[in-house]
C-alpha positions, 0 to 999 in steps of 0.5 A, spaced: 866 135 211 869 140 217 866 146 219 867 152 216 868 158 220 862 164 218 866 170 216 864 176 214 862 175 206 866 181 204 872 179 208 872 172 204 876 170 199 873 166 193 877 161 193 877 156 187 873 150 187 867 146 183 860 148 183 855 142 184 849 144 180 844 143 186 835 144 185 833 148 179 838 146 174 840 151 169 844 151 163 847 158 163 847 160 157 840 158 157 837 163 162 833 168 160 835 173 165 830 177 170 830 185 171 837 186 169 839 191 174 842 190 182 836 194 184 832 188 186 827 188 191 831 186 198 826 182 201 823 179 195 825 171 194 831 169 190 829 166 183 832 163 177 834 168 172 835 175 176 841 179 174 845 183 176 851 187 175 855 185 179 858 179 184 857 184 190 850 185 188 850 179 188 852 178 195 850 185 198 842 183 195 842 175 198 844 177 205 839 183 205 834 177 203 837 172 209 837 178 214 829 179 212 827 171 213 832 170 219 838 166 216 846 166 216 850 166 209 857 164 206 860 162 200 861 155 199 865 155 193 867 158 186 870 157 179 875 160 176 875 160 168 881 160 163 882 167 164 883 166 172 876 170 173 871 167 177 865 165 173 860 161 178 859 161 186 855 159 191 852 162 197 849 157 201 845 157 209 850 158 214 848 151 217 849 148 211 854 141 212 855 136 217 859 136 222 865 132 223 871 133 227 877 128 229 877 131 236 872 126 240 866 130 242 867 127 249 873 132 248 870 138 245 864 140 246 863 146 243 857 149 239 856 148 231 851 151 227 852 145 222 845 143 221 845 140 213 841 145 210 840 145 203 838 152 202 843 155 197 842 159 190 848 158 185 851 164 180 854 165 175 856 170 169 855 171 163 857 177 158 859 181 164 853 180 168 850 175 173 845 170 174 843 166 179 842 159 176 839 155 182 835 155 188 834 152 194 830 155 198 828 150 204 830 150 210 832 144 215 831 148 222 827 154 223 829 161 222 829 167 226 828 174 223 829 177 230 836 175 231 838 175 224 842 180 225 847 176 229 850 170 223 857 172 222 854 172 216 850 177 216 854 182 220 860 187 218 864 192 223 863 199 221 867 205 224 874 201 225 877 208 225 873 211 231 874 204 235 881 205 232 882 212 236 878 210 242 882 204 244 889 210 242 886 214 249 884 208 253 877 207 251 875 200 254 872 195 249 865 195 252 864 202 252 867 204 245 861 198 243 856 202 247 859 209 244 857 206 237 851 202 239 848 209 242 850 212 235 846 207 231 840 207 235 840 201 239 844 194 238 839 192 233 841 197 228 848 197 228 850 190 225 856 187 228 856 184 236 861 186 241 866 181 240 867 183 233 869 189 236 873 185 240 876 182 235 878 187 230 881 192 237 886 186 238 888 185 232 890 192 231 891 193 238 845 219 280 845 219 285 841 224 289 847 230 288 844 237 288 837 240 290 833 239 283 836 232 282 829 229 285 824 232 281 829 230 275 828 223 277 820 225 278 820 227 270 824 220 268 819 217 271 813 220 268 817 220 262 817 213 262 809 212 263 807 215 257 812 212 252 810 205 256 803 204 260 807 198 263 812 202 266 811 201 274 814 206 280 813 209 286 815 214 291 815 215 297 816 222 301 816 225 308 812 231 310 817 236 308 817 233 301 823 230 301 824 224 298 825 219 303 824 211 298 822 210 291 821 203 287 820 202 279 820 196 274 820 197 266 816 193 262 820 187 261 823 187 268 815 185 270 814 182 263 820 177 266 817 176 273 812 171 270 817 166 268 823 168 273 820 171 279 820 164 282 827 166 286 828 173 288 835 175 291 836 182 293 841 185 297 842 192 300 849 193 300 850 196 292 851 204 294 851 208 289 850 216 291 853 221 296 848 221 300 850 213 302 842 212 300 842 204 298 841 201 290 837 196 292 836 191 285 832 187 284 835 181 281 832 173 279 835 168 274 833 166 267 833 160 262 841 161 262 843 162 268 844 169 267 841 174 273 836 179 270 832 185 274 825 184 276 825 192 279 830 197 282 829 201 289 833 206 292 832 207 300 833 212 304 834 207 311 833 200 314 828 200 318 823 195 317 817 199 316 821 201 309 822 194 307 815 193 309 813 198 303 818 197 298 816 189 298 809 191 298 810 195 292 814 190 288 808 185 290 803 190 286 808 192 281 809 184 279 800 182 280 802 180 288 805 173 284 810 172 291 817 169 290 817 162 292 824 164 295 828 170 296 835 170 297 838 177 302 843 179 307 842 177 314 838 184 316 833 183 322 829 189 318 829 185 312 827 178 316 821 182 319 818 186 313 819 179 309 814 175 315 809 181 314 810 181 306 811 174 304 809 170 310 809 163 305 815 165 301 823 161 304 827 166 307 834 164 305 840 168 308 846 170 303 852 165 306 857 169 303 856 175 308 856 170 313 862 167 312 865 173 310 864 175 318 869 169 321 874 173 322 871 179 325 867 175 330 872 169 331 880 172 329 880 174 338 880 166 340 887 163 340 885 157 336 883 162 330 886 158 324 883 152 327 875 154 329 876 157 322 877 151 318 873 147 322 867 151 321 867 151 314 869 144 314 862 143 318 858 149 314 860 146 306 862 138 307 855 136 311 850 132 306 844 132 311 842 135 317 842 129 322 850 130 320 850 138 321 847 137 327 852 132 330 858 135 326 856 143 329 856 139 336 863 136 336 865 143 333 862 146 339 865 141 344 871 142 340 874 148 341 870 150 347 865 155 344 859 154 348 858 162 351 859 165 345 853 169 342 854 170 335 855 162 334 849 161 338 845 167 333 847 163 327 845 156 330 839 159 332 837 161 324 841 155 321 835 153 317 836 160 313 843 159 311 846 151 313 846 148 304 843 142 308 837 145 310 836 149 304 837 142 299 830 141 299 827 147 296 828 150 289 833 155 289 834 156 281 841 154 283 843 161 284 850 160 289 850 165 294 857 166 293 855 168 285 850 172 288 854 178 291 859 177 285 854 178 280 850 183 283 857 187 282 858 185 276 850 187 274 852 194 275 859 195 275 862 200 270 856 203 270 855 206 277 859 208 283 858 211 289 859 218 285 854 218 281 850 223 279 843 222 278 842 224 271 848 220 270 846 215 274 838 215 269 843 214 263 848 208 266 842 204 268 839 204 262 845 202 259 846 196 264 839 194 262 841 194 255 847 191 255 844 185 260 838 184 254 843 184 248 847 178 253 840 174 253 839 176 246 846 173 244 845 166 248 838 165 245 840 166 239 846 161 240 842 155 243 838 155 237 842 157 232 848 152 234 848 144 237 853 142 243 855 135 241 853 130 245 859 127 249 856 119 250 851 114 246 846 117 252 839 118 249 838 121 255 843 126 254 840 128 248 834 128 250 837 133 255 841 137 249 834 138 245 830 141 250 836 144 254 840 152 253 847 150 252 848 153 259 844 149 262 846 143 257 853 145 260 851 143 266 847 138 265 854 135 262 858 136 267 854 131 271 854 125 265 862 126 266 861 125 273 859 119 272 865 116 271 868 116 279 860 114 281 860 106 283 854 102 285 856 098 291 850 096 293 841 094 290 836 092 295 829 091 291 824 093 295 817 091 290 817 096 285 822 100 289 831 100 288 835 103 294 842 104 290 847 105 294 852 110 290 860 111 292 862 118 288 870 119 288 872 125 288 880 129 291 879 134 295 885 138 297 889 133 294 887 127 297 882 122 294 876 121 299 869 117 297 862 119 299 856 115 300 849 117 296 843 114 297 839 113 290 831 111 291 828 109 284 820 107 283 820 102 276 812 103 276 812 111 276 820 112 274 821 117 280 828 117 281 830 122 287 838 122 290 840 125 297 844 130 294 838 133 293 841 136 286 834 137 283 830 139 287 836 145 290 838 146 283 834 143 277 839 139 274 838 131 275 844 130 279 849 124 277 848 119 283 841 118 279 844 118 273 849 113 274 842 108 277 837 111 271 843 107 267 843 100 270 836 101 269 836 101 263 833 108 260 832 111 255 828 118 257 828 121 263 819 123 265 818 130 263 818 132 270 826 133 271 826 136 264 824 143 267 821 148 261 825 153 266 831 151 263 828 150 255 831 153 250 824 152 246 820 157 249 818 163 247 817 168 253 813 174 254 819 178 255 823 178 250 818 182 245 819 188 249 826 192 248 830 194 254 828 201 257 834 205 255 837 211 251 828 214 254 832 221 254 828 225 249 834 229 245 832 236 241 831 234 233 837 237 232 841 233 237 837 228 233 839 231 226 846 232 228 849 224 231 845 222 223 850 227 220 856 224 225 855 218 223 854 218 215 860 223 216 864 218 219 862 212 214 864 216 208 871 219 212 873 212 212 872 210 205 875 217 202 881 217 207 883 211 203 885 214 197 889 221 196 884 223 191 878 221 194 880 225 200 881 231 196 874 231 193 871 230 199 875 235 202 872 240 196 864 239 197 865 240 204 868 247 202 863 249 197 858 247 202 862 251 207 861 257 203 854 257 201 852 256 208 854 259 215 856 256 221 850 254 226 851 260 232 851 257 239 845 254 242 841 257 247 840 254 255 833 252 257 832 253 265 827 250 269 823 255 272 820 253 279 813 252 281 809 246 283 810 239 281 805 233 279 807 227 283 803 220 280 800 217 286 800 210 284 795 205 286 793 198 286 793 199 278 800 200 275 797 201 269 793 207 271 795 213 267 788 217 270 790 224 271 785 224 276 791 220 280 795 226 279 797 229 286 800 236 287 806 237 292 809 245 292 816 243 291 820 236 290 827 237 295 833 231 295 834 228 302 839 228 307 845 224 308 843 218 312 847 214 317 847 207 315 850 199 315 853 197 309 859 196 305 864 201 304 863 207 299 867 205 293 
């Protein structure tokens, strides 16, 4: 059969259909009933026999059950009997059939929950109740308690009148959603995913700022260490208590460097205070491609002693587990610090930032256009770097630029930047260009160069929220969904089994790449082919070949390209996978299926909630967002109806009368005095109040003069 959409359950209309009488078969009139009464024990299991009063409770009680153990829910089908009244329906698994398309899968890649699974129960009613008459409670794939929540089954989109009047005065999307999350006590809490609020909306269509600031962001810190020892941070003051640097990294920022702190990039170009004072993240790549933070700093200058700090701090905030490669802007400081630092790791420049300075450094000569061209054509079209360096001569030569300083400065460091150069090491694929984009668009929306540091605690956290509900959502996807195979290739499949479906996605692109890829010629050295691969691609318009030089050893099965793919990027490249076809092979070694990229592996990180929404609120703060949000669910219901909505109107007068309205709250002041400043050590997780040191007064810094990109 087709797939099926998951839609809400509430949402579905009960279609007419046959019942197929599946596992503990029933005759109804049979069934002696069990507990007749719609209180029954959500988490208990489904047995033949339970009543109910109603086909909602029905309902309402076996998506409770799913929730509980992890699995999605939706009708399959219903009988109707001659008085047009639904008499049977069936729930089952959301995974349940099989998937068939008429859409060939080379076409259609999308993911599909179909699994065939079995589990279902059917009901049906008798003399005004409801039994359940059969079930099935095996499953065929593993369930997810944890991530339940996300089945479309499972969730229902609550508040659609505050969304309603969000979007009436602008409110953008995302913030509405964090809005309602906020309210609810955490994504988990409230039952529905941004895209259904997505979906519902189109359809109806700090910054250091004032003195003070710093001893708040002191107090945030403290605060953050008792509610979780793991918390990490350090700061740094001058001799007049000023702060000059400090550096911190939540729980799950640190928990995630074990498995993604291999390639680090960190740039010191996002400002986001008056005071020009840099935000500087902290960023690696995870299983899906997505950027995720590893520590967090704000610096007051660039110099290489403060780098030379910071990275020291990270290196014992992380358990002095050193980046293989860290991915930076092109700063003597940084080059220095990171010599000092981490003298065994690969320095790569970022070569967005160096391109980005073409028209800057070059736009003076006469031949601008063509230097400009030429210069990119050598930087991104050189495969190996015995053709870099012939290429970089001839351009040169070319246009006469053997005097100029910052060509010479770039040649001279071309090892950090030039892709050839680079295509040895492992860099996790993070693209350069991605890089400065995404460590925008990791903050974007949330912080700004105006931004105050209580607002700035708060819009940070939320960024973190929000980072770890994405991860959230693309685990739950990869193991909850299958993106069809596009070929017969048990390579491929082999790839899909282990693989995220990001970096499945990939790996596709490479298997539709083997269709411009040819083998002109073999020569078989003893255990050892030398494949001689012609790849045709357009560029620009025109169709132009490229020679790749595959070598594949029969005996061990190591395949390696000189497009160099898998060892930059971690995807098996589609030269190999043209060679690894001729020969004849079924599998790919373990080697070239990186647990990095696994769907199936559970990381330490993923167990530690996202350090946000830390602020301790005032019990009646607390008292008052519970009674918002119940009042909003029960105005939403009682609108509906004019009767309704003068009922409610009337309890609220009686409640009203008989109490008196709160009177205005009072303002706590912070009185001066001194201040206790933990003094961290090697050991992060020190808690000790011997480490306490006590300094008269925290004071904000001064505005410094720095590099760096304009104020936004």
């Amino acid at each position: 059969m087709s797939e099926n959409n998951n839609l809400s359950l509430d949402d579905i209309p009960i279609v007419e259909g046959e019942v197929s009488a599946v596992g503990h078969d029933t005759v109804l009139d049979n069934v002696e009933p069990s507990v007749p009464t719609v209180g029954m024990c959500f988490g208990s299991a489904p047995t033949v026999g339970m009543c109910f009063d109603s086909a909602k409770a029905v309902k309402t009680y076996y998506r409770q059950y799913a929730i509980t153990k992890g699995f999605g829910i939706r009708i399959r089908s219903s009988k109707k009997g001659v008085d047009n009244e639904i008499r049977y329906f069936m729930l089952v698994c959301s995974r349940e059939g099989k998937y068939v398309s008429p859409i060939p899968t080379e076409i259609k890649t999308l993911p599909t929950q179909a699994n065939e699974c079995q589990a279902r129960i059917t009901v049906g009613r008798k003399e005004g109740k409801w039994y359940i008459m059969s079930v099935i409670d095996e499953h065929s794939h593993d369930l997810s308690p944890t991530k339940s929540r996300l089945f479309c089954g499972n969730r229902k989109l609550k508040l659609k009148r505050n969304l309603e009047k969000n979007d009436d005065v602008g409110v953008r999307i995302n913030k509405s959603f964090q809005s309602l999350a906020s309210v609810a006590g955490g994504y988990d809490s409230q039952g529905f995913v941004e895209g259904d609020v997505r979906k519902y909306v189109g359809k109806q269509r700090h910054a250091l700022g004032k003195d003070g600031d710093g001893k708040a962001l002191l107090s945030h810190f403290l605060r953050m260490r008792e509610l979780n020892k793991d918390f990490f941070f350090d700061i740094d003051i001058d001799d007049e208590n000023r702060i000059r640097n400090f550096f911190w990294a939540d729980a799950r920022s640190r928990a995630a460097c074990y498995d993604f702190g291999d390639i680090v990039s960190f740039d010191t170009t996002y400002l986001i205070n008056k005071y020009d004072m840099p935000f500087t993240p902290f960023l690696g790549v995870n299983h899906h491609g997505q950027y995720i933070l590893l520590g967090c700093a704000l610096l007051s200058s660039e110099d290489t002693n403060t780098f030379v700090w910071l990275f020291e701090c990270w290196l014992r905030c992380m358990s002095y587990k050193a980046p293989q490669g860290i991915v930076t802007d092109q700063c003597k400081a940084i080059k220095n610090a990171i010599s000092v630092v981490f003298p065994q790791t690969h320095h790569r420049w970022c070569l967005w930032h160096i391109m980005k300075k073409i028209p800057e450094k070059l736009q003076g000569y006469g031949e601008y256009k063509e230097i400009k061209h030429a210069m990119k054509v050598v930087v991104y079209e050189t495969m190996i770097v015995d053709e870099f360096e012939c290429e970089w001569g001839k351009f040169i030569n070319t246009f006469g630029l053997m005097n100029d300083e910052w060509l010479g400065t770039l040649y001279d460091e071309r090892h950090r930047w030039v892709p050839c150069y680079l295509k040895n090491n492992f860099w996790a694929g993070m693209s350069t260009t991605q890089r400065s984009k995404s460590m925008n668009a990791f903050f974007d929306g949330y912080i700004n160069s105006t931004t105050t540091l209580q607002q700035f605690l708060l819009q940070y956290d939320n960024a973190l929220q929000h980072k770890a509900e994405k991860e959230y959502e693309a685990d739950f996807a990869s193991l909850n969904t299958v993106i069809p195979c596009g070929s017969q290739s048990l390579i491929e499949r082999q790839f899909q089994t282990e693989y995220t479906h990001a970096k499945f996605g990939e790996v596709q692109t490479e298997f539709r790449g083997k269709m411009n890829c040819v083998v002109q010629n073999v020569v078989v050295n003893g255990d050892v082919c030398r494949y001689d691969v012609m790849e045709e691609f357009i560029h620009n318009g025109h169709s132009r070949d490229r020679l790749y030089i595959v070598c594949y050893d029969r005996d061990n099965h190591n395949v390696n390209c000189n497009c160099l793919l898998f060892e930059f990027k971690g995807i098996l490249c589609r030269h190999c996978l043209v060679v690894l076809a001729q020969e004849r092979q079924k599998q790919v070694p373990a080697k070239y299926v990186l647990i990095r990229w696994s769907k199936n592996v559970r990381r330490k990180h993923t167990y530690i909630k996202a350090s946000y929404n830390i602020t301790d609120k005032e019990p009646h703060i607390k008292r008052y967002d519970a009674l918002c949000k119940k009042f909003s669910e029960i105005a939403q219901v009682a609108c509906e109806k004019p009767e309704t909505t003068e009922l409610l109107f009337q309890h609220l007068h009686t409640f009203s009368t008989l109490h008196a309205l709160p009177g205005p709250t009072t303002t706590q002041h912070i009185n001066g005095g001194q201040l206790d400043i933990n003094a961290l050590d090697s050991t992060p997780q020190s808690n000790d109040a011997s480490n306490l040191t006590v300094y008269p007064e925290i004071r904000s810094l001064v505005a410094v003069q720095r590099k760096g990109q304009p104020r936004s």
